[in-house]
C-alpha angles and dihedrals in degrees: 000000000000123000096219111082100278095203088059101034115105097209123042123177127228088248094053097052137069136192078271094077103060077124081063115040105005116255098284091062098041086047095056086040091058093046103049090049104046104026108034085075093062085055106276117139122220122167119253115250143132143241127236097208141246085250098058083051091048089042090041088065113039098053089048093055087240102118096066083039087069101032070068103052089040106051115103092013114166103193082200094072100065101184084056096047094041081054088050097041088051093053094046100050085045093054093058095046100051090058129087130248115235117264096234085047082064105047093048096053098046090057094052090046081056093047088047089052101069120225100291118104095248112095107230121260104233144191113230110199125174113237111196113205090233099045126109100018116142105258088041139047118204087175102149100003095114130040126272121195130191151192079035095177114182143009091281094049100043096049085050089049098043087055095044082057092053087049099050092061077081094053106136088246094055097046093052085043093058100045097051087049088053086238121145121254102216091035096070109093120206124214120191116228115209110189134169118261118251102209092238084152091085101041120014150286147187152132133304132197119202081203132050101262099214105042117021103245102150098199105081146064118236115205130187117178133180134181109262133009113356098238090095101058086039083050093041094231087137138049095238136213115260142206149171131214116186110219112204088065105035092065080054096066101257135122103244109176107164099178144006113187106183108220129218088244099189108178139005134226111228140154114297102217120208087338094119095243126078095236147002146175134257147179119278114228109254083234089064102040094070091053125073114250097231137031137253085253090049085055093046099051091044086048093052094049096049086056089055094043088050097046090051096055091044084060097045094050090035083226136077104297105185104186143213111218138179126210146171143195125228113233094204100044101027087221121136123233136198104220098173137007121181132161112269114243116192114059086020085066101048112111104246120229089049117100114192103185117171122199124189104245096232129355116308092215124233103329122244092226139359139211143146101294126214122226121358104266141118122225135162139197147115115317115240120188117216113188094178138349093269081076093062099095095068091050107114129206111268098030133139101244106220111190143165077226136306140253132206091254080076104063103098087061098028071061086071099052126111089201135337135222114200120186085217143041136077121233094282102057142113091271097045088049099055105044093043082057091043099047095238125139111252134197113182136174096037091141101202091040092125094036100046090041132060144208100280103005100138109228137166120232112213129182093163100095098070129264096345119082116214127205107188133194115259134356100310117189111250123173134211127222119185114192128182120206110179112131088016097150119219126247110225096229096081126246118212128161146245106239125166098155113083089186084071096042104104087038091054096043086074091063116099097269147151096215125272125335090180140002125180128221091195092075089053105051088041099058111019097036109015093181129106110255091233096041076061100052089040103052104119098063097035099135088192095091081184081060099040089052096043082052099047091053096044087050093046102167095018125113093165106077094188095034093062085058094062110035086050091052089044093055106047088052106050087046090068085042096053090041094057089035123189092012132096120280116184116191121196109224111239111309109187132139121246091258086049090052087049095058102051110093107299102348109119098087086056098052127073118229107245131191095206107026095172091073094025127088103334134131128344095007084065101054101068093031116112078235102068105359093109090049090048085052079059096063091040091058091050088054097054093040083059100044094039114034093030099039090229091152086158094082126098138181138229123188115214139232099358116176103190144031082238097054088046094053085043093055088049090052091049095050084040080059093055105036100280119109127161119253091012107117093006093297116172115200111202128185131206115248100212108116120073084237086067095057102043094040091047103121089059097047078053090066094057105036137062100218142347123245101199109219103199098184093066099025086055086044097051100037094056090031094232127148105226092203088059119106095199093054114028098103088075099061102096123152083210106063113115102245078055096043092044092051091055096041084050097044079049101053093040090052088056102050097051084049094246120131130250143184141146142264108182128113099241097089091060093050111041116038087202087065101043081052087048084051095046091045097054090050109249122186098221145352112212119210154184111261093239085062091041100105101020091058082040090059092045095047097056081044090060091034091055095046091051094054090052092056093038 
């Protein structure tokens, strides 16, 4: 530390400064300060820089009368009345920059700018951010309250900068932020960070979580990159590009990479050379937009960082410290930067044991607009379109706030809202961060939101439906449940859970749950691919244009046909393994039928056209087949991808709807072709139990396999050869009926025997009590659910369990 008395001195260096001194130089300084001391060491990189203290603001204006100037303004404020606070907030501001800066402030300022500077002639070009000595702490975020400049470039420019900080500690949306925070107005410092610029404006930036922000799940990096300077993701200006690391394996060694969501990315913030201002945006070249702006090497590193930046913190607070951070990358060097790191305050925050889920009543209907939605709530209410801040003033409580995107100067009404629909922003902007904070339903990057809705159109906002935000047409009835679940007990026969989804992946994990009973690759490849496999690998000689287009706009950045296949279907999957991480996942292979197949992109000439599909060409008779084997080599390679680049070992497979032992030993030595052999690297191979050959021939499958899954839908379907489409005779199929309950006593008791596992993944436990109690009774390993079943089958289940073991 520094000789001179730190809590007078007006610079103080990165070096000289720790996470202790937030009274100081505010928490973003004392943030970069702890960092560049204790990390950069473990191979972080921070810019160098330096803090003008909370003092020199506190000296700055008492000396210059301006301190009992504000108490003034300030006295009687009603941040309600927002004519009355933006009058206040403008005073004030103007009060602060019509005064003068100390001569020895300036002195000071100007040598550490030079020092800063290096020994070259050229004067350093330097990012000027407020640091506000309350700010960042755990419990509150001041992100965006006070003002941030770049690309500051000479003594002039940097003493102009550092006053329009201290002044921004007045902006409207600070002083309402205060007040509703109870904290008080003239005993907030401000402390003035100058950085060196990292030249993002050649390369990219963005933001990171070491946390999912929507839900919570704690487990993963989210990542959200631009093209340029990093204001504009922060902003939400631009539709970002986004990714997912998963952390448990990446500190193993592995390459996790969950997700990579590729962002419209329309313009880019650079350096606005001899234009007379310091930045400005511009449009981003088409042939850019459809690449990601940074590499698979460029997400690891930042990944890795953002665990050891976690983990320090974690120390440091002796508690969880999930953390937001801010980084760019240098276009000259290639190297990557950390450029802020503060605690994240919003699901950090959540009281754990309580789950809130909302479900819309009935069906919403096709939705009038979609985006990435943030948190997982429902709201409604009138629509009201808000072009700039100057329309504020109209917006009533209780409104839809429709925007092109928002600022921080719109907080106090943003406040009112009962949810809000921006055209622009990625999951980590201005907009996300706020009503997250706020606990509003958001729904941004819609892209045509203030063109499609109008001023009064009663909608419903709904992000509980995964990924995707939907804004519907009218007032839709929605409900709320709230569980808590702390002190739930555990049956011991284990409850896992139907997901197909990979969207709802991180929200369901909190649910009370022994991993994944069954995941389906069919949702997957409908809704993230959407392309037949061989219409993939066979793209270069595809005669259909209407196909080949369809195809090149679906596979946007992918060169690689088949390549986009499998890492897709990768990474759907190893979203719902990480999720239920380190417990068993078993994903069932595809499972179409042969029109499915058909009606995916391109994929009719490759389909037979089948009376009875049901029984046709479907599952494993499929996967060994010269029709589909090379398509079956695809999601291979995504299973092994997933098990062995991202270290997802938790996965296992199940192959679906296989009639006889040969074709079984047949499938194995398919997936054995392509890297996947059974027992090598702990793989587990299942098989659905769903055909009457599976059950008499139990004891042999039980020589191939590793575990059943029963499903009870087919198996009840085929055993009492009823078509369960079919209105005439629908009222027979009954998982209860004793041929259907007999199979599955007998398939039990044989599993068992032979030491495999076995469960269940039919919908019939949840349903019907008396067959949960049947299950329970033969002694099943596991009932796999859907997550709406989840604690209520939980609750029936300890209530069996316990009557048994009185009778026992």
């Amino acid at each position: 530390m520094a000789s001179v008395d730190r809590t007078q001195a007006e610079i103080l260096w990165f070096e000289d400064i720790g996470i202790e001194d937030v009274p100081l130089v505010g928490g973003k300084n004392a943030s970069l300060g702890e960092m560049y001391r204790e990390l950069t060491p473990q191979g972080i990189r921070i810019p160098p820089g330096f803090a003008i203290t909370a003092a020199a603001y506190r000296d700055f204006l008492e000396h210059a009368g301006v301190a009992a100037r504000l108490r003034e303004i300030l006295a009687g404020l009603d941040t309600h009345d927002i004519a009355d606070l933006q009058r206040r907030g403008l005073a004030a501001r103007h009060a602060i920059l019509a005064a003068e800066l100390p001569a020895g402030l300036e002195r000071a300022i100007l040598a550490a700018y030079h020092r800063l500077s290096g020994d070259g002639a050229v004067l350093a070009d330097v990012a000027v951010r407020s640091s506000a000595t309350a700010e960042d702490l755990p419990d509150a975020s001041f992100a965006g309250q006070q003002e941030t400049y770049l690309n500051v470039q000479g003594p002039s420019a940097l003493l102009e900068a550092c006053k329009r900080c201290f002044a921004s500690l007045y902006t409207d949306r600070a002083i309402s932020y205060r007040a509703d925070k109870g904290f008080d107005q003239l005993r907030i410092g401000l402390s003035v960070c100058v950085q060196r610029m990292v030249r993002s404006d050649l390369a990219a930036a963005g933001v990171m979580f070491s946390i999912d922000t929507e839900t919570g799940f704690p487990d993963v990096v989210l990542i959200n990159a631009a093209y340029g300077l990093g204001e504009n993701v922060v902003a939400g200006s631009v539709n970002p590009d986004e990714f997912y690391v998963f952390k448990p394996t990446l500190r193993q060694g592995f390459r996790p990479i969950l997700r990579k969501s590729l962002g419209s990315k329309e313009q880019k913030l650079i350096y606005d050379i001899g234009g007379g201002r310091m930045t400005r945006n511009v449009a981003v070249p088409p042939e850019e937009r459809t690449r990601f702006c940074i590499d698979e090497e460029d997400i690891l590193i930042l990944a890795r960082w953002a665990c050891l930046i976690e983990a320090h913190y974690t120390r440091k607070r002796g508690q969880a410290t999930p953390m937001d951070m801010e980084w760019a990358k240098d276009g000259r060097s290639g190297e990557l930067f950390i450029v802020q790191a503060r605690p994240e305050t919003v699901q950090s925050q959540k009281s754990a044991g309580v789950i809130e889920s909302y479900r819309l009543r009935g069906p919403g209907g096709e939705p009038l607009i979609t985006g990435r939605s943030v948190g997982d709530r429902i709201a409604a209410g009138p629509v009201r379109v808000v072009q700039s801040v100057k329309d504020l003033h109209r917006f009533q409580d209780g409104e839809v706030l429709v925007a092109d995107r928002t600022d921080p100067d719109w907080e106090p009404s943003m406040k009112k809202a009962a949810a809000i629909v921006t055209n622009r922003g990625g999951r980590t902007c201005h907009a996300a961060i706020v009503s997250r904070e706020l606990g509003l339903p958001a729904v941004i990057g819609t892209e045509r939101a203030t063109q499609l809705l109008s001023d009064g159109q009663p909608v419903t906002v709904s992000c509980a439906e995964g990924d995707t935000g939907n804004v519907y047409d009218g007032l839709l009835p929605f409900a709320v449940e709230r569980r808590t679940l702390a002190d739930l007990q555990r049956p011991r026969t284990k409850i896992m859970m139907n997901v197909g989804n990979p969207e709802e992946a991180f929200r369901l994990s909190f649910l009370p749950n022994d991993g994944v009973g069954l995941a389906r690759e069919e949702f997957i490849i409908s809704n993230s691919i959407r392309i037949h496999p061989k219409a993939l690998l066979d793209y270069a000689r595809l005669n259909d244009p209407d196909v080949k287009e369809e195809i090149d706009r679906l596979t946007v950045g992918y060169d690689d046909k088949p390549g986009f296949f499998v890492e897709r279907l990768a990474q759907g999957v190893a979203m719902i393994a990480a999720a239920f991480h380190p417990n068993d996942v078993i994903i069932r292979m595809s499972d179409f039928k042969t029109n499915e197949y058909a009606n995916l992109v391109g994929g009719r000439p490759y389909e037979p056209t089948e009376e009875n599909p049901m029984i046709g060409f479907r599952g494993a008779s499929r996967y060994y087949d010269p029709r589909y084997r090379d398509g079956f080599a695809l999601e291979c390679r995504a299973m092994k991808k997933v098990r062995d680049e991202m270290g997802l070992t938790n996965l296992k497979i199940m192959i679906p709807f296989c009639r006889t032992v040969e074709e079984a030993r047949r499938v194995l030595a398919e997936m054995e072709k392509n890297g996947l052999k059974r027992g090598e690297n702990g793989l587990e191979v299942y098989v659905m139990c769903e055909i009457p050959s599976n059950v008499l021939l139990a004891k042999e499958f039980a020589e191939v396999f590793d575990g059943f899954s029963i499903g009870s839908n087919d198996l009840t379907q085929l055993t009492l050869g009823v078509d369960r489409d079919s209105e005439i005779v629908a009222h027979i199929f009954d998982e209860r009926n004793p041929a259907v309950m007999r199979s599955i006593a007998s398939v039990i008791r044989d599993a068992k025997a032979a030491g495999r596992k076995i469960g269940i993944c039919g919908q019939a436990p949840s349903d019907y009590p008396e067959f949960a109690r049947f299950l329970v009774e033969c002694g099943i390993d596991s009932i796999s659910l859907n997550p709406d079943a989840v604690l209520r089958t939980t609750m029936d289940l300890l209530e069996i369990e316990a009557g048994l073991a009185q009778r026992s």
